[in-house]
CHARMM-style PDB file with segment names, atoms N, HN, CA, C and O in Angstrom:
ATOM      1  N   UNK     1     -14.560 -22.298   8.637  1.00  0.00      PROA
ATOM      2  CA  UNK     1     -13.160 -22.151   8.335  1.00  0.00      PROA
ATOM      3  C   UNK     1     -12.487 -21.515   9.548  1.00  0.00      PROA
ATOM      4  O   UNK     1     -13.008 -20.766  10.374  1.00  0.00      PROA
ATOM      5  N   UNK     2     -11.032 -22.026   9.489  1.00  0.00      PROA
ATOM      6  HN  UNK     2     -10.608 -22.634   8.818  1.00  0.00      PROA
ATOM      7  CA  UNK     2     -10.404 -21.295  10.566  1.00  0.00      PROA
ATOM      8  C   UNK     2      -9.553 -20.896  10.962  1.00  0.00      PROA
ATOM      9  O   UNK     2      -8.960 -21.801  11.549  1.00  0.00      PROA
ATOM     10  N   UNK     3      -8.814 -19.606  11.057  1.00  0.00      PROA
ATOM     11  HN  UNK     3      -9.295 -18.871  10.580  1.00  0.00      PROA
ATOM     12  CA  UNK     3      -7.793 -19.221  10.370  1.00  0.00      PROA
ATOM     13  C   UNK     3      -7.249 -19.239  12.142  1.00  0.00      PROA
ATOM     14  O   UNK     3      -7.744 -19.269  13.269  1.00  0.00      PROA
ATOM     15  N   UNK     4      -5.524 -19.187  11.276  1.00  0.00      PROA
ATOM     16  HN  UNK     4      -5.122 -19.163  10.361  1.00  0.00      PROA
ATOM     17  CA  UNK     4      -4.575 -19.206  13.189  1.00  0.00      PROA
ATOM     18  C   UNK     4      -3.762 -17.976  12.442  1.00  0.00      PROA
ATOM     19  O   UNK     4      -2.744 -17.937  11.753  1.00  0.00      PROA
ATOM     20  N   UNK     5      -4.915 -16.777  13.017  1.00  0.00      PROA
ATOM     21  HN  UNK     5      -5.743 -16.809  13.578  1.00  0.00      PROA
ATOM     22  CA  UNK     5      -4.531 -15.467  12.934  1.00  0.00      PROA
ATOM     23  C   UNK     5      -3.324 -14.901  13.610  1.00  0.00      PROA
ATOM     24  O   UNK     5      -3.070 -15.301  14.746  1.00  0.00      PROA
ATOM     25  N   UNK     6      -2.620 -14.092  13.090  1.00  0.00      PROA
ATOM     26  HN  UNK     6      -2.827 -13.767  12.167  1.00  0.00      PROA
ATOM     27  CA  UNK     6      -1.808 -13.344  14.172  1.00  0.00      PROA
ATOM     28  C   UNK     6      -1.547 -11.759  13.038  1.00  0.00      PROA
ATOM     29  O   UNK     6      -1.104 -11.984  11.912  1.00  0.00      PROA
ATOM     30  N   UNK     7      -1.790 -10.544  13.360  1.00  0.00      PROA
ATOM     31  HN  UNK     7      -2.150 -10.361  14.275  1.00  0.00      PROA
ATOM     32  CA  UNK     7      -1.030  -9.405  12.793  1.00  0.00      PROA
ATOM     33  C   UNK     7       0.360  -9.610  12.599  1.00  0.00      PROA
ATOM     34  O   UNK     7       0.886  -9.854  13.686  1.00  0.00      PROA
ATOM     35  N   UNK     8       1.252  -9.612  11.566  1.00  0.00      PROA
ATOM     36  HN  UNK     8       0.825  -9.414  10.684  1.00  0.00      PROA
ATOM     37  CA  UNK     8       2.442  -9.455  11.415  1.00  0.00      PROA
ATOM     38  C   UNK     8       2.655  -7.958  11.196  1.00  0.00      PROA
ATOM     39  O   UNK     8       1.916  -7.196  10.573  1.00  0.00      PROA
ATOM     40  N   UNK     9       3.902  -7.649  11.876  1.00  0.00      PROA
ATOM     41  HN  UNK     9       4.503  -8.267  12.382  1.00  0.00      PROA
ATOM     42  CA  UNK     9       4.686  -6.467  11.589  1.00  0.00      PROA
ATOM     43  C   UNK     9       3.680  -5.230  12.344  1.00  0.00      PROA
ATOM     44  O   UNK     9       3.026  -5.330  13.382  1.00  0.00      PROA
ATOM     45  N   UNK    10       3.826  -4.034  11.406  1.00  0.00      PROA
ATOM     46  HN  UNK    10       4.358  -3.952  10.563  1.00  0.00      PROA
ATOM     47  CA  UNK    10       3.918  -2.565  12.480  1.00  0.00      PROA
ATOM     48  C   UNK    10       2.122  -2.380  12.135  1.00  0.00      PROA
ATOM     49  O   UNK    10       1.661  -2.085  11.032  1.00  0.00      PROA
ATOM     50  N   UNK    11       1.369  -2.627  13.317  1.00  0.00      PROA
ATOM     51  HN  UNK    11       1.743  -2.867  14.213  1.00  0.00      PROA
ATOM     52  CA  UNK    11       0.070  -2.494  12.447  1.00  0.00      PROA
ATOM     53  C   UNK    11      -0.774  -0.627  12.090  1.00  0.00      PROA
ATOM     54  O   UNK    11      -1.809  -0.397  11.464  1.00  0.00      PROA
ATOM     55  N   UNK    12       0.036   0.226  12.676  1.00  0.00      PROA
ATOM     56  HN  UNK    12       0.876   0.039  13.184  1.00  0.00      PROA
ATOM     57  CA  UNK    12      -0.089   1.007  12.123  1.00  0.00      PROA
ATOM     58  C   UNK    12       0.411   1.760  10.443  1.00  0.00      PROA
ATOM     59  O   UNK    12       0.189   2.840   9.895  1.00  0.00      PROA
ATOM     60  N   UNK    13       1.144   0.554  10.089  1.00  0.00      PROA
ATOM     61  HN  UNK    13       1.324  -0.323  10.534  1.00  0.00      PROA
ATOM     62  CA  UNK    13       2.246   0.924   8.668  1.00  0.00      PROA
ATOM     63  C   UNK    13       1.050   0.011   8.150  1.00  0.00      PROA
ATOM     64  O   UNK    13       0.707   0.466   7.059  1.00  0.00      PROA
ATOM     65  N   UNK    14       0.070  -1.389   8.582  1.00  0.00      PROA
ATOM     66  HN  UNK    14       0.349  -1.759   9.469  1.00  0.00      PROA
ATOM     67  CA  UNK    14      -0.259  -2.014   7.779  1.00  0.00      PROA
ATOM     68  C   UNK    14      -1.886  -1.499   7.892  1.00  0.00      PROA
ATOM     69  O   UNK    14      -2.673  -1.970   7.072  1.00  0.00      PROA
ATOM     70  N   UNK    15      -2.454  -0.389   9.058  1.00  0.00      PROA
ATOM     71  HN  UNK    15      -1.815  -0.006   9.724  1.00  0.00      PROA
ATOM     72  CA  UNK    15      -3.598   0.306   8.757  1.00  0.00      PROA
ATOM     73  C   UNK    15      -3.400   1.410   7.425  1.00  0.00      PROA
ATOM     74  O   UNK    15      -4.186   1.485   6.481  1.00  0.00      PROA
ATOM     75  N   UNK    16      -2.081   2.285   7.610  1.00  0.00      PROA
ATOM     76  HN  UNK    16      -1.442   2.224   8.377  1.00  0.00      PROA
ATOM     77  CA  UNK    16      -1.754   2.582   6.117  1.00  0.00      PROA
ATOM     78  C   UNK    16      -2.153   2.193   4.700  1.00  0.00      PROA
ATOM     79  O   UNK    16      -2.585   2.972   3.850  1.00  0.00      PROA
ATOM     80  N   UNK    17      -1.985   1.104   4.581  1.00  0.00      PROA
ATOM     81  HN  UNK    17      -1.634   0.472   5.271  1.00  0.00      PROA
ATOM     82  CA  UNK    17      -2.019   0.172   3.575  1.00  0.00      PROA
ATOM     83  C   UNK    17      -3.214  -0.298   3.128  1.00  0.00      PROA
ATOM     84  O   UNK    17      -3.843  -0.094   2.089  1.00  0.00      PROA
ATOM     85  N   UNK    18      -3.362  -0.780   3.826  1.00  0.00      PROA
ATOM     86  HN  UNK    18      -2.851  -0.946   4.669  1.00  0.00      PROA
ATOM     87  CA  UNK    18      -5.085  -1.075   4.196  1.00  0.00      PROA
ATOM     88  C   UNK    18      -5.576   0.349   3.516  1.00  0.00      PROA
ATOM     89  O   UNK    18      -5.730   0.415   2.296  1.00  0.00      PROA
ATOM     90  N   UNK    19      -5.795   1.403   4.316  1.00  0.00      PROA
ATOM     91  HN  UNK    19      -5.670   1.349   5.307  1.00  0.00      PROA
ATOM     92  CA  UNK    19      -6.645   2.549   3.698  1.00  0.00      PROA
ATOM     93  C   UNK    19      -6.456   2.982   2.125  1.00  0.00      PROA
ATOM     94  O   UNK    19      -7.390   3.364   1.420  1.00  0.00      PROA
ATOM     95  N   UNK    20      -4.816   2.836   1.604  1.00  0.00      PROA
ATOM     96  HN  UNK    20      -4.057   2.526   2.176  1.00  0.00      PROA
ATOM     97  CA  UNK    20      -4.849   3.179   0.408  1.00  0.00      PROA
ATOM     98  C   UNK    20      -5.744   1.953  -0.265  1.00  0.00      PROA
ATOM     99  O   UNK    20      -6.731   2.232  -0.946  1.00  0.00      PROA
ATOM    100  N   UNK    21      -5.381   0.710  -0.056  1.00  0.00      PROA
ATOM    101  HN  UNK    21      -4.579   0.483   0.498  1.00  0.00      PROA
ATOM    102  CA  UNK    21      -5.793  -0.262  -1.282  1.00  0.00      PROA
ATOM    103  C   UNK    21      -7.591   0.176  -0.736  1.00  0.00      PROA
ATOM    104  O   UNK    21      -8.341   0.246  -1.710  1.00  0.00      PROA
ATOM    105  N   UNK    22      -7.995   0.337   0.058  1.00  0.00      PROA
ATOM    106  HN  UNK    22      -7.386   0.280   0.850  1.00  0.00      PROA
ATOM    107  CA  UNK    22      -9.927   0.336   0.359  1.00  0.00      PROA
ATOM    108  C   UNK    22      -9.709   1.858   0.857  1.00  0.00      PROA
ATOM    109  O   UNK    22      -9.262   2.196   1.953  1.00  0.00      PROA
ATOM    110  N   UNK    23      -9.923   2.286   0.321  1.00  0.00      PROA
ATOM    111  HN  UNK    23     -10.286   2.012  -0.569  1.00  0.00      PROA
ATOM    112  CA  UNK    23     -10.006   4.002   0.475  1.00  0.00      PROA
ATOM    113  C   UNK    23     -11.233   4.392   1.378  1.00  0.00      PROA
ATOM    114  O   UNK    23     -11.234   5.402   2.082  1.00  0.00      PROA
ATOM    115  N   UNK    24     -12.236   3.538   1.299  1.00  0.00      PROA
ATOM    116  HN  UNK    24     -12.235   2.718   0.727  1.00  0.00      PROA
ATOM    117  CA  UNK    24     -13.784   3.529   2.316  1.00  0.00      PROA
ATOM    118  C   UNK    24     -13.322   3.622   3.081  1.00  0.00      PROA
ATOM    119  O   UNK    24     -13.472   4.712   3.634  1.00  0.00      PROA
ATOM    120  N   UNK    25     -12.337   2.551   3.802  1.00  0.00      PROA
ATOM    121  HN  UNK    25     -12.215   1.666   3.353  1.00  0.00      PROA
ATOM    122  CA  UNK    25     -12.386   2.058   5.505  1.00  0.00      PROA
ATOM    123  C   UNK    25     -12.109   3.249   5.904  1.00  0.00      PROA
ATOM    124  O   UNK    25     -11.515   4.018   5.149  1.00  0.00      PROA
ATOM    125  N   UNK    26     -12.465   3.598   7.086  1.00  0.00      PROA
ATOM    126  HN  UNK    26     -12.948   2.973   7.699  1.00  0.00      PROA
ATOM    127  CA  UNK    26     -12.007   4.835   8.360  1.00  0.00      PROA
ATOM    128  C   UNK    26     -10.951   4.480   9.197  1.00  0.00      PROA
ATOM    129  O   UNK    26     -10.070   3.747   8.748  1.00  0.00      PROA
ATOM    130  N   UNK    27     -10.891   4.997  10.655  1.00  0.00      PROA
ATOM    131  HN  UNK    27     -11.607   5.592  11.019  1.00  0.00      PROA
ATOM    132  CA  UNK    27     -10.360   4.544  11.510  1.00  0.00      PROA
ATOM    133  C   UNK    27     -10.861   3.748  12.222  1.00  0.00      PROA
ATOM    134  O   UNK    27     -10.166   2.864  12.723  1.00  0.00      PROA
ATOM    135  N   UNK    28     -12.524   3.855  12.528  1.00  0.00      PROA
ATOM    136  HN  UNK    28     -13.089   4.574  12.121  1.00  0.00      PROA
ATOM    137  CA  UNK    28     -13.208   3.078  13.275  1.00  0.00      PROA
ATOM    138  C   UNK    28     -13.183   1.652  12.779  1.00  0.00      PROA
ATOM    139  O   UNK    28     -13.208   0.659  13.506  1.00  0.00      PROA
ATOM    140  N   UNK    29     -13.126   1.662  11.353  1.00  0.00      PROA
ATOM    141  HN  UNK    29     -13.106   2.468  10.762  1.00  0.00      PROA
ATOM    142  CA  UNK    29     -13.365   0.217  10.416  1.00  0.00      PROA
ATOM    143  C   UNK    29     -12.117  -0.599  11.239  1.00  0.00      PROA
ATOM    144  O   UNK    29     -12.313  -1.746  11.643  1.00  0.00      PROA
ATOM    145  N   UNK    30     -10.917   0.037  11.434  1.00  0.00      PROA
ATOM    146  HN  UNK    30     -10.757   0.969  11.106  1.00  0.00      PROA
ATOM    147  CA  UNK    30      -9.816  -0.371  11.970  1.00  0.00      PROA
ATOM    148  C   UNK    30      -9.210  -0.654  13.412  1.00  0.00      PROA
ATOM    149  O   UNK    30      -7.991  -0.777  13.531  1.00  0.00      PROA
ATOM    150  N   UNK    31      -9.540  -0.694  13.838  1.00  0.00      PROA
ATOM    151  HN  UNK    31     -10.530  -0.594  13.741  1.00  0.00      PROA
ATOM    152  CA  UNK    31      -9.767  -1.093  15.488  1.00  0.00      PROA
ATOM    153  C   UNK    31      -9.520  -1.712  15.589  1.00  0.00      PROA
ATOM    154  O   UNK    31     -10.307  -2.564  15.178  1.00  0.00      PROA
ATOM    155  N   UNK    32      -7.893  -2.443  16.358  1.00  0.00      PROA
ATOM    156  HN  UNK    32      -7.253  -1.750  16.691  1.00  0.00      PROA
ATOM    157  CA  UNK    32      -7.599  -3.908  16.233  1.00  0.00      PROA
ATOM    158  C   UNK    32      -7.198  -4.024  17.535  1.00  0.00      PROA
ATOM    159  O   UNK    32      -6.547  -3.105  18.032  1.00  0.00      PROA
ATOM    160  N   UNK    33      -7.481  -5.020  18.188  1.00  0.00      PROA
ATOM    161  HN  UNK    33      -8.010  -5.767  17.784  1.00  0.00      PROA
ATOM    162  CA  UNK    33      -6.972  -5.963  19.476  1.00  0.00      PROA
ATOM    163  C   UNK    33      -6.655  -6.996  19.594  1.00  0.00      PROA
ATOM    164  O   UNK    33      -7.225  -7.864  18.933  1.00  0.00      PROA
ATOM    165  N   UNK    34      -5.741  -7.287  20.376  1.00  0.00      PROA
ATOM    166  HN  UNK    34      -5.278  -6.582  20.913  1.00  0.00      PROA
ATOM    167  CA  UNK    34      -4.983  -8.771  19.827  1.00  0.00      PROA
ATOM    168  C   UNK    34      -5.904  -9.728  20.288  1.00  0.00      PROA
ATOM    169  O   UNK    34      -6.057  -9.826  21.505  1.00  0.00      PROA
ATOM    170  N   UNK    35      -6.486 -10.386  19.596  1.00  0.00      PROA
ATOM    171  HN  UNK    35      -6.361 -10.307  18.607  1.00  0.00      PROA
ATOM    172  CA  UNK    35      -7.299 -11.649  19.606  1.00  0.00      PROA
ATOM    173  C   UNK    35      -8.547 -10.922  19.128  1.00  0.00      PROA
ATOM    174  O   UNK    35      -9.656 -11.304  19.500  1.00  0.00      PROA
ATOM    175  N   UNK    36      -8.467 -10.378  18.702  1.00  0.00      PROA
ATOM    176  HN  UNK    36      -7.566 -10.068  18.400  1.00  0.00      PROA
ATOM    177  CA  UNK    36      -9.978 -10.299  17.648  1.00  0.00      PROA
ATOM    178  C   UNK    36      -9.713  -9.736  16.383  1.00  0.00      PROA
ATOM    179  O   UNK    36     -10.225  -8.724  15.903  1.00  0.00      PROA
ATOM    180  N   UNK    37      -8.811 -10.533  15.853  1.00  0.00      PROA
ATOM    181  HN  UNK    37      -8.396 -11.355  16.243  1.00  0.00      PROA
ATOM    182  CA  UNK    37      -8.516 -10.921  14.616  1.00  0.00      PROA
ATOM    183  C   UNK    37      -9.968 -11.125  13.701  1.00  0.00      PROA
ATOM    184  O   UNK    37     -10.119 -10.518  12.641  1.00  0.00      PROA
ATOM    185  N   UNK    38     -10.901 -11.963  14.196  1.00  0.00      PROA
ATOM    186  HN  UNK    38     -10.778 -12.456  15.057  1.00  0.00      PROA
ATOM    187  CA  UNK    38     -11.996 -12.603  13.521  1.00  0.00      PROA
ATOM    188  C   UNK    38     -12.855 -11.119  13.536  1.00  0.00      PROA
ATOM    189  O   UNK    38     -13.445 -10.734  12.527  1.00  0.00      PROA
ATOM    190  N   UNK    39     -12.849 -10.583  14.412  1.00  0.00      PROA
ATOM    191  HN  UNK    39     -12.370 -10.896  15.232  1.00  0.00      PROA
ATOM    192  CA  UNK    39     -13.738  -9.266  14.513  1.00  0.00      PROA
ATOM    193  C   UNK    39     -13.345  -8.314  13.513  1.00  0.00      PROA
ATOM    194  O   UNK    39     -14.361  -7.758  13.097  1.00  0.00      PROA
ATOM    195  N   UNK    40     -12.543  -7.981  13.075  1.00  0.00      PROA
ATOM    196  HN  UNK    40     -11.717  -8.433  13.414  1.00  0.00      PROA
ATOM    197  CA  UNK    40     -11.527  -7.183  12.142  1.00  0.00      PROA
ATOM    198  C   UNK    40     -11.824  -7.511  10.966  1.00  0.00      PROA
ATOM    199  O   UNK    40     -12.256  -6.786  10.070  1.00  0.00      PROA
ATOM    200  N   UNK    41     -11.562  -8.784  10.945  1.00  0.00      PROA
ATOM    201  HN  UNK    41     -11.211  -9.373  11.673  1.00  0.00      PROA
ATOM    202  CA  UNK    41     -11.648  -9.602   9.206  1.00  0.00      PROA
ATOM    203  C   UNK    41     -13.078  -9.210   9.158  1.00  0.00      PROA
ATOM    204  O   UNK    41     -13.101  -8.257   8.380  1.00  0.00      PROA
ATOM    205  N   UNK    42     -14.357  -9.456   9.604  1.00  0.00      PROA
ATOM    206  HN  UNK    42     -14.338 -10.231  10.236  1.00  0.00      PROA
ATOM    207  CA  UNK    42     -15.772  -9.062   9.745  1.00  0.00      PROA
ATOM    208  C   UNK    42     -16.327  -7.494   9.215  1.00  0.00      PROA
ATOM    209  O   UNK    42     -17.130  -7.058   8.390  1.00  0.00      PROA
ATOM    210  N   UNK    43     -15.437  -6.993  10.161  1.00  0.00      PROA
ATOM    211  HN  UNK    43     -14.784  -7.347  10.831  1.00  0.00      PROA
ATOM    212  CA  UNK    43     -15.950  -5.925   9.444  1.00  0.00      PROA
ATOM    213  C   UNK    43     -14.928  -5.203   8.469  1.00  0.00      PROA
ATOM    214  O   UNK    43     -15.202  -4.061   8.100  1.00  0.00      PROA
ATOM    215  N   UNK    44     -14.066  -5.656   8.150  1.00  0.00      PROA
ATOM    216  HN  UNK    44     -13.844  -6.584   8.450  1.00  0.00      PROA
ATOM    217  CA  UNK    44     -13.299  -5.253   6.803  1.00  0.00      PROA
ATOM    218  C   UNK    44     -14.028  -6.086   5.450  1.00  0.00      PROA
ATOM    219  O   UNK    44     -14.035  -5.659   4.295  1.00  0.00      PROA
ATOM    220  N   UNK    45     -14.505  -7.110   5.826  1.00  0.00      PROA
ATOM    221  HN  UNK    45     -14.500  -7.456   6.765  1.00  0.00      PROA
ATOM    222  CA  UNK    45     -15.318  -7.873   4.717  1.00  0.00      PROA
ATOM    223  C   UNK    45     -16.633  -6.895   4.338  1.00  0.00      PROA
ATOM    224  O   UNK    45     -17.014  -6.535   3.224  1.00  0.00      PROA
ATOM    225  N   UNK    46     -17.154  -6.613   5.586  1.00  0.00      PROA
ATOM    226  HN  UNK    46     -16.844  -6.905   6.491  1.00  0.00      PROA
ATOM    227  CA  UNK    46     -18.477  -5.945   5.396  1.00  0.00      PROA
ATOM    228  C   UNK    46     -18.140  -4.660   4.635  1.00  0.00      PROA
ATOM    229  O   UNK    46     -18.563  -4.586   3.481  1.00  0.00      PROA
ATOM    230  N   UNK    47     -17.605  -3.885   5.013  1.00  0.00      PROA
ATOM    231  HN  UNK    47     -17.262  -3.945   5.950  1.00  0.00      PROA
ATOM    232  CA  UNK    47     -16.985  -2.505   4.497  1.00  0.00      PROA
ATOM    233  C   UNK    47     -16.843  -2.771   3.129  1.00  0.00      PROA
ATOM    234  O   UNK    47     -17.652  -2.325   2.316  1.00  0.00      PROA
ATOM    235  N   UNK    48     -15.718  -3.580   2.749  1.00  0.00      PROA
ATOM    236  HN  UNK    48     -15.061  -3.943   3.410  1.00  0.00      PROA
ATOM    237  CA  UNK    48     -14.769  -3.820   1.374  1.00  0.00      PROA
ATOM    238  C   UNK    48     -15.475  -4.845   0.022  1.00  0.00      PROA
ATOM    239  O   UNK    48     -15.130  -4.995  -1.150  1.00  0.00      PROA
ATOM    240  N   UNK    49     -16.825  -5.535   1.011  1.00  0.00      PROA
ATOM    241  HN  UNK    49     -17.105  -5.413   1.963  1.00  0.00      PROA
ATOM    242  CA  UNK    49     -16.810  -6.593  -0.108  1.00  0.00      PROA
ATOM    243  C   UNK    49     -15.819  -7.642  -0.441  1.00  0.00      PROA
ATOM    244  O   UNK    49     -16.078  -8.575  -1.200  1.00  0.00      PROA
ATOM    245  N   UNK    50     -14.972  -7.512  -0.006  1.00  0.00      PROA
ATOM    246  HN  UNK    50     -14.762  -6.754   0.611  1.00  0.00      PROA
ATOM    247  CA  UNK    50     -13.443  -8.493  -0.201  1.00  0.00      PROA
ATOM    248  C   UNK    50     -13.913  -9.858   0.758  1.00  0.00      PROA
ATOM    249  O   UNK    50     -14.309  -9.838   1.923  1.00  0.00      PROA
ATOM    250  N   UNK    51     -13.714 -11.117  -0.207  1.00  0.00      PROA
ATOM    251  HN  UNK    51     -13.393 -11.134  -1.154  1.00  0.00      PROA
ATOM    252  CA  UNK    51     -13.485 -12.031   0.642  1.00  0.00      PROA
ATOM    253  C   UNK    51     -12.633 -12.153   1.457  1.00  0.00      PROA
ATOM    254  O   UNK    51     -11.510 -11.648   1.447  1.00  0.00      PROA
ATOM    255  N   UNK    52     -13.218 -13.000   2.412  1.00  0.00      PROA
ATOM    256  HN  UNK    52     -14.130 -13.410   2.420  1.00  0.00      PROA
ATOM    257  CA  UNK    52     -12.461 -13.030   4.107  1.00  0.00      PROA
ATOM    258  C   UNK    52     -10.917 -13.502   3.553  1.00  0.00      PROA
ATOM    259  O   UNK    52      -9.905 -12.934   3.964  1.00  0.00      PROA
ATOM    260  N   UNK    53     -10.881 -14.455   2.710  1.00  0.00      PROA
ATOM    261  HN  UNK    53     -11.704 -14.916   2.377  1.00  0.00      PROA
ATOM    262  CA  UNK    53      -9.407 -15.321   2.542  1.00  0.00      PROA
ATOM    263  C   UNK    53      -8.354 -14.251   2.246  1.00  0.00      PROA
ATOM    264  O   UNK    53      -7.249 -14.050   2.749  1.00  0.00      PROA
ATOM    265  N   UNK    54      -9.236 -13.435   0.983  1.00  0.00      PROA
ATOM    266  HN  UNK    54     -10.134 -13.598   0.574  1.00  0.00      PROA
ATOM    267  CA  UNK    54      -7.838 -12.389   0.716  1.00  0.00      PROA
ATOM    268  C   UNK    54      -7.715 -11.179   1.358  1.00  0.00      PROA
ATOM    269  O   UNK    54      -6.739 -10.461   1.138  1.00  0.00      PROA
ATOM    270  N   UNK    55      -8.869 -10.764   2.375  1.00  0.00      PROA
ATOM    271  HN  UNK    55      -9.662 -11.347   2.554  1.00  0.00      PROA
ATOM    272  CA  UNK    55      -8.095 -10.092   3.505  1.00  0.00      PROA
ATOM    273  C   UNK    55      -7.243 -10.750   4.549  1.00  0.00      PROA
ATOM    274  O   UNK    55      -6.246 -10.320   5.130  1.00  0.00      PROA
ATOM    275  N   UNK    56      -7.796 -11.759   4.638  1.00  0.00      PROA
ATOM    276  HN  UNK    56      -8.606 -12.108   4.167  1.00  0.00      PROA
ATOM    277  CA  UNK    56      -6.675 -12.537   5.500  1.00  0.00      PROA
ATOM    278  C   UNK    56      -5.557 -12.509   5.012  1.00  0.00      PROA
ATOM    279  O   UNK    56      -4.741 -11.926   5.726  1.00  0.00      PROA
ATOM    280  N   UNK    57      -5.063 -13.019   3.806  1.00  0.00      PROA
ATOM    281  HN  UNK    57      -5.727 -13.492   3.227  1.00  0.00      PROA
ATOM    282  CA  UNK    57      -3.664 -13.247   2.999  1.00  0.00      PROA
ATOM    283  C   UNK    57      -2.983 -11.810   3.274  1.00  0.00      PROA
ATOM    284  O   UNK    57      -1.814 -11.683   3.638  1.00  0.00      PROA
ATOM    285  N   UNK    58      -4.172 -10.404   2.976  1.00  0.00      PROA
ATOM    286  HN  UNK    58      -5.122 -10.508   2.680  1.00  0.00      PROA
ATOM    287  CA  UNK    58      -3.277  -9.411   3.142  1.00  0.00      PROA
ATOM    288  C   UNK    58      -2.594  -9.130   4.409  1.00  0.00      PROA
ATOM    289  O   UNK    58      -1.427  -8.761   4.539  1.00  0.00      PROA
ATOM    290  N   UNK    59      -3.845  -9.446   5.735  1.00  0.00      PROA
ATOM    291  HN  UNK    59      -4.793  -9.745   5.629  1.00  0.00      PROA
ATOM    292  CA  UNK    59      -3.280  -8.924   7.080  1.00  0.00      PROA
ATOM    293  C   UNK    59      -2.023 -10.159   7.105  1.00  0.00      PROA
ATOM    294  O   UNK    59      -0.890  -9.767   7.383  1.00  0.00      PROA
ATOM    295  N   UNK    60      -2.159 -11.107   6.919  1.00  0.00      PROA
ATOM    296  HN  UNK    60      -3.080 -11.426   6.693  1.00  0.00      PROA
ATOM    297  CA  UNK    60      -1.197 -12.168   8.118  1.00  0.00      PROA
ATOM    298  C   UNK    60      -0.213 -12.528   7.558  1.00  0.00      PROA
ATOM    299  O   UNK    60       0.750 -13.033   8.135  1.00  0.00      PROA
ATOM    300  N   UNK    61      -0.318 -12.273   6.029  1.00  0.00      PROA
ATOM    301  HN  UNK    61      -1.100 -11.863   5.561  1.00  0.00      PROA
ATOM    302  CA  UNK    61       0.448 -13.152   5.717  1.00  0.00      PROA
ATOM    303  C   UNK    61       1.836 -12.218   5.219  1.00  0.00      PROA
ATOM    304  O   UNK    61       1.744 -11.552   4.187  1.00  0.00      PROA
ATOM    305  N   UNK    62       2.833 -12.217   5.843  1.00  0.00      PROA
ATOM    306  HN  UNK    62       2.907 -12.757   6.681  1.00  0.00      PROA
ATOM    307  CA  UNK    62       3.944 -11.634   6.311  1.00  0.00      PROA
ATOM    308  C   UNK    62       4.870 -11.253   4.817  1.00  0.00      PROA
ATOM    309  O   UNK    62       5.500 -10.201   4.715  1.00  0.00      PROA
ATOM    310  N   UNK    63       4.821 -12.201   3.823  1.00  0.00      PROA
ATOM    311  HN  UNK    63       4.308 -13.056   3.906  1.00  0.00      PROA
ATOM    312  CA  UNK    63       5.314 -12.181   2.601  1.00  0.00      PROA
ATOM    313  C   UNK    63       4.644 -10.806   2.062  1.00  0.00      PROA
ATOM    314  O   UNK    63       5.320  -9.778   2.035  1.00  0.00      PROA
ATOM    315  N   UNK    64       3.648 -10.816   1.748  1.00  0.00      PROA
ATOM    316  HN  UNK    64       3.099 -11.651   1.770  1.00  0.00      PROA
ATOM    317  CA  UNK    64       2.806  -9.466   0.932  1.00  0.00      PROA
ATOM    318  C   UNK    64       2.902  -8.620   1.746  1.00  0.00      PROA
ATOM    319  O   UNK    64       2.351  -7.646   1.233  1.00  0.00      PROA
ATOM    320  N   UNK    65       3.357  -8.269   2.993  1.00  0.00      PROA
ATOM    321  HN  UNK    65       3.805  -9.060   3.411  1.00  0.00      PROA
ATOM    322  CA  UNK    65       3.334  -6.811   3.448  1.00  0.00      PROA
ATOM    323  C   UNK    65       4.753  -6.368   2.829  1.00  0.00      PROA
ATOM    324  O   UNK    65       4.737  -5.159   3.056  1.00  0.00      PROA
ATOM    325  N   UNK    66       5.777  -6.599   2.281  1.00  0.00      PROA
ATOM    326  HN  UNK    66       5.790  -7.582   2.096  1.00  0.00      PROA
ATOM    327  CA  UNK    66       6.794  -6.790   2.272  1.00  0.00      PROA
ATOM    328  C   UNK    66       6.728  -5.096   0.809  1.00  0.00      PROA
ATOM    329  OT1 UNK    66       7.766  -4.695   0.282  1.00  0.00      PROA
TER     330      UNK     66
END
């Protein structure tokens, strides 16, 4: 599968977010650089148990950060 990743919006408002809904993740879990999107989703899957799709839907998809 293959997603045409991009972070939308402030990604420190959406590491926020992230930590409340998965209370596990750290800071390290969170480590983002632009183009390793796929690296991110990886280990937020590993951490969370959450399938890749609906972390994806949460990071990218611009509607639900809202």
């Amino acid at each position: 599968m293959s997603f045409d990743l991009k972070i939308k919006g402030n990604w420190n408002e959406l590491k926020g977010k992230l930590k409340e809904k998965y209370g596990e993740l750290t800071d390290d879990d969170l480590v983002y650089a632009e183009g390793q999107e796929d690296q991110l989703l990886g280990r937020l899957q590993k951490k969370t148990g959450v399938a890749k799709e609906e972390l994806s839907k949460f990071l990218f998809d611009k509607e639900n950060q809202n």
